[in-house]
N, C-alpha and C positions, 0 to 999 in steps of 0.2 A: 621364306626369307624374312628376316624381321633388321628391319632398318635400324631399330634404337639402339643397337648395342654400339650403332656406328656414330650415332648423333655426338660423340662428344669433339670430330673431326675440326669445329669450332675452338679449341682450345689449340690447338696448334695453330692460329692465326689464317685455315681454310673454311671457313665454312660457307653452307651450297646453301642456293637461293629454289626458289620457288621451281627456276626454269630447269636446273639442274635434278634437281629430285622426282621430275617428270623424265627427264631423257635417263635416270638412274632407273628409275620402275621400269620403263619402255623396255631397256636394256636387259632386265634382268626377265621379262615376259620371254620377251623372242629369243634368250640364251634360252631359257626353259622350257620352249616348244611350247607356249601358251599363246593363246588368241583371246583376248577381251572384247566382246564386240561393243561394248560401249563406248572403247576407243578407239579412236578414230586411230589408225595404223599403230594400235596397244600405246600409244600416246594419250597420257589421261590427260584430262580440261583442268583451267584453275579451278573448277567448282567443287573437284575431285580432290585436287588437293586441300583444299579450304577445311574441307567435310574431313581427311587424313589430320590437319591439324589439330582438327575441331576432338578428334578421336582418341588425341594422344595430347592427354594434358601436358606431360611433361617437354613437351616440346613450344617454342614461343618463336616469332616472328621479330626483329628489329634491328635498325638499320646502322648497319657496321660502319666504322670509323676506316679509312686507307690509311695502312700504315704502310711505308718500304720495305724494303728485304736489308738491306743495311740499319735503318733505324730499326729494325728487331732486332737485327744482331747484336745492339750494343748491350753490355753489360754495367753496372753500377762503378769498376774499378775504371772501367775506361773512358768514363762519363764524369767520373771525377780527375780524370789525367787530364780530360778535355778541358774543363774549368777552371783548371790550376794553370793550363798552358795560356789558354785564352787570357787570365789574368794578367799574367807577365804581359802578352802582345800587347793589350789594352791599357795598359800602364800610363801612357806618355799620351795618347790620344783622345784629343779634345771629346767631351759627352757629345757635342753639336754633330761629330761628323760617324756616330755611332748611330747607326739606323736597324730598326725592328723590320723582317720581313714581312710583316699583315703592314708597316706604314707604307711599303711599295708598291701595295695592289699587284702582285705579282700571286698567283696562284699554280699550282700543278695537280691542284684534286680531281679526280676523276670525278669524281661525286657519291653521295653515300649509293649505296646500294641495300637493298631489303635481302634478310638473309634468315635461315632456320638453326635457332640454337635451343639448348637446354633453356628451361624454364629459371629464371634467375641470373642470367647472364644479362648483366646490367648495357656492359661496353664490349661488346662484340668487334675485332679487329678483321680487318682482311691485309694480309699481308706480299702488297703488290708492287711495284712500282710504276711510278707514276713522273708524267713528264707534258 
């Protein structure tokens, strides 16, 4: 089995973290009637994976951004229909009572999480929703 051909699963706005790519190996031992005894029930260690990253340059480590499943969806025509709508609304109403969501302190990020992409993948997304 050779994982890389799968590694570019990160551009479709999924990509697998550390814990994932251990229960992905584990998985494909005991589909395969293989027994590693170095793992502990064919479940390899972070040490294992470290040493897997360490092995495969083109692979790199770094911590993705939470996007929604709706804010992916959007497209540039419907992001400009948005802008134009929002203009007209915004028209008449005072700047004082127009408010930025970061001045709210109001948050719904789950938090970044550490994730395995292509080497060169600056902005890694994960595309979840969050609440």
């Amino acid at each position: 089995m050779s994982f890389l051909p799968y590694s570019n699963i990160d551009e479709y706005g999924f990509p697998i973290n550390e814990r994932e790519l251990r229960h992905i190996i584990k998985n494909y031992l005991s589909r395969s009637g293989r027994t590693v005894n170095i793992f502990g029930d064919n479940l390899p260690g972070k040490e294992w994976i470290n040493a897997f990253i360490a092995r495969h340059p083109q692979l790199s480590q770094r911590f993705a951004e939470n996007v929604k499943r709706t804010r992916a969806a959007v497209d540039e025509p419907m992001l400009k229909c948005f802008i134009n709508n929002l203009e007209t609304k915004l028209k008449d109403v005072p700047v004082i009572n127009i408010w930025n969501f970061d001045e709210t302190n109001l948050t719904d990020d789950q938090g970044q999480k550490k994730v395995l992409v292509k080497r060169g993948c600056k902005y890694p997304e994960i595309i979840r929703n969050a609440s």
